[in-house]
N, C-alpha and C positions, 0 to 999 in steps of 0.2 A: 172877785178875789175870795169873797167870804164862802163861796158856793166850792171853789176850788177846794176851802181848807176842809171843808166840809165832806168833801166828797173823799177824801184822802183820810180822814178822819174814819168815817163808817168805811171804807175799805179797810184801815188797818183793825179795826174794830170785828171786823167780818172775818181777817184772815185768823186773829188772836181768839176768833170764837171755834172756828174752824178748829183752829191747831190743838185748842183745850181740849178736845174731844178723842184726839188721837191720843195725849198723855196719861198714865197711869190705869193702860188700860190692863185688863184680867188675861195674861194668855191661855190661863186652864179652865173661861168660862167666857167665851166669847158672847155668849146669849145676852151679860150684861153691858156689854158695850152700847155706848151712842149709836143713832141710827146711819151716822156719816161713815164711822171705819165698818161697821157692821156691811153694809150698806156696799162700801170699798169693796169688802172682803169675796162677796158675793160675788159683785163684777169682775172680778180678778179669776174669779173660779170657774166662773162662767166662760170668759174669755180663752183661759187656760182648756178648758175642757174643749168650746170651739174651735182651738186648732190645733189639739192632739188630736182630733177625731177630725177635721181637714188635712193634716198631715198623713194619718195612718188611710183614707180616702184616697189622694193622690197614690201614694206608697201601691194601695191596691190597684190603684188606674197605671200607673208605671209599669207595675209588672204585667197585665192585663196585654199592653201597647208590646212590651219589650214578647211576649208569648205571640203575639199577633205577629210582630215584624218576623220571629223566626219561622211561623209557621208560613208567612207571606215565602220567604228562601225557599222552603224545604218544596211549596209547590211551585213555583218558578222550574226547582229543579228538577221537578216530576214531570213539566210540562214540554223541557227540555230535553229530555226522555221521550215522553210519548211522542212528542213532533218526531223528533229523530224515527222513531218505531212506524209512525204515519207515513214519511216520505218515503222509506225505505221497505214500505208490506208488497209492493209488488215484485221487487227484488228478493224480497225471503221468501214470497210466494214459489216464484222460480226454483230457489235453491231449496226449498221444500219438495218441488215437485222431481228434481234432478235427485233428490236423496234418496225418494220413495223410489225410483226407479231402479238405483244402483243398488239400495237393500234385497229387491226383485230377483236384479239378476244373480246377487250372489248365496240367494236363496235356491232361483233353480242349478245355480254349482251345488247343491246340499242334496243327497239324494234322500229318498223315505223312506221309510222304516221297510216297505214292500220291495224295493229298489236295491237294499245292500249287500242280498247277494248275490245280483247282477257285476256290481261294483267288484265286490271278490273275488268274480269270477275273471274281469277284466284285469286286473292286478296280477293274477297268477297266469291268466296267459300273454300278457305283455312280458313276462319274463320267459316263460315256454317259446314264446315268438322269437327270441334272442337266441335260444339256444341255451337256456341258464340250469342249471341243476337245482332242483330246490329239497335242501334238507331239513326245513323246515320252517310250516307257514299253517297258525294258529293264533285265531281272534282272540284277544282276552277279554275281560269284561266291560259291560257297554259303562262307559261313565257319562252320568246325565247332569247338563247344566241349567242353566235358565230356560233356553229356546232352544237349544239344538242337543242333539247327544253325540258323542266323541266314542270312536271303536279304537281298541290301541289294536296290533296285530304281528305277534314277531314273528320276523322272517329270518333266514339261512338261507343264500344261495352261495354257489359256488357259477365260474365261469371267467374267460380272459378279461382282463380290463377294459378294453373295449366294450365287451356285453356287458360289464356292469356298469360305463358309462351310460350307455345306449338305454339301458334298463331305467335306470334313475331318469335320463330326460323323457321316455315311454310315460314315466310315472308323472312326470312335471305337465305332458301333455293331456292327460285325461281330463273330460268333460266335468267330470267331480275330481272337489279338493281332497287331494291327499298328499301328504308331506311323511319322509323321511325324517328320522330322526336317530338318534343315541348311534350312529353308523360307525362299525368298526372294521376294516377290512385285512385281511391275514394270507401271508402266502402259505397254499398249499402244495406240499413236496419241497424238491429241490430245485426243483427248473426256475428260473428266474421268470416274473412274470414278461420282462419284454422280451424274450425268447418264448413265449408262448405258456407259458408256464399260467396255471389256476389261479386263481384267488378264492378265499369267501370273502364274502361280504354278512354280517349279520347287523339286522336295521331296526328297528321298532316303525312300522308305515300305521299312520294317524289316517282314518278318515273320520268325516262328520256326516251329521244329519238331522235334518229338523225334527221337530215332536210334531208329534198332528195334533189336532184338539183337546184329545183324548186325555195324554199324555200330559198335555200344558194344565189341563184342569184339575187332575191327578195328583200334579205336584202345587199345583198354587192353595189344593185345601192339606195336603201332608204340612205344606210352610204355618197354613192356618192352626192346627190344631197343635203345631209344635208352638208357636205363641201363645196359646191358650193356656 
């Protein structure tokens, strides 16, 4: 019993020494404080510092994970992609090889540069061929594109309707593209044309044709030193 009061005794004894130590302390000179709150203050800063500097740690590993997970999507969906481009290379292979072919062929539709007035030549007598009068038939100037060059060429003929259908599909059949265009057609005299009677027709006929080397080289450093 005696040990009991005893022990309750230096316990309150211990906490009233304790607590002395925290009252009437200095706030504007903490250096003269007891070594208890002194002591407190430390741990508490220390404490404090350990887990704003855990806190800001995690915050970095957070964003680190949250960078990771999106970069995880972005390739999933590239990979989603290329699979698809993998399954599917021998089919493009094909239609690669189908495309090369059809540029081919409408390449030899294109005649060259040596070739156009052969081309001319058959344009004016597909219309001679008909029976057609021609009051005029004059190339104008070549106009040059990327790969091919474009000749315009106005014509005037004169002849029944019939030969100027005949004419126009003459022109739709040739071996090289050539196209009508701007077509205006006008009766001449009085005669009605379905009684035999004329017509003109005056057309702008387009043809094209490729550059050769030359030519492509020509224009790809004219493009250069216009950038420059």
């Amino acid at each position: 019993m005696a040990r009991s009061i005893n022990m309750q005794l230096d316990f309150g004894a211990l906490r009233e020494r304790i607590g002395s130590q925290f009252r009437g302390l200095n706030q504007n000179d903490p250096g003269t404080w007891p070594p208890l709150p002194r002591y407190s203050v430390y741990a508490l800063a220390f404490a404090f510092a350990l887990g704003l500097g855990w806190y800001l740690w995690l915050s970095g590993v957070k964003g680190q994970l949250d960078q990771a997970e999106q970069q995880e999507q972005t390739l999933r969906q590239q990979y989603k992609v290329k699979l698809a481009q993998a399954v599917s290379l021998d089919l493009l292979k094909v239609q690669k090889t189908q495309v090369q072919q059809y540029v081919l062929l409408l390449e030899k539709q294109l005649p060259s540069k040596a070739e156009m007035d052969a081309l001319l030549s058959d344009i004016n007598q597909a219309g001679i061929g008909r029976g057609l009068q021609f009051d005029l038939f004059r190339p104008g100037q070549v106009e040059v594109r990327d790969y091919y060059a474009e000749l315009p060429i106005a014509i005037r003929v004169q002849g029944s309707y019939n030969d100027l259908a005949a004419f126009t599909a003459d022109i739709a059949k040739l071996s090289r593209i050539v196209t009508l265009n701007n077509i205006a057609i006008t009766k001449v005299g009085a005669t009605p044309a379905s009684a035999g009677g004329k017509l003109t027709m005056e057309a702008t006929a387009r043809t094209f044709r490729y550059l050769d080397a030359s030519e492509i080289q020509a224009k790809q450093d004219a493009g250069k030193k216009v950038r420059k």
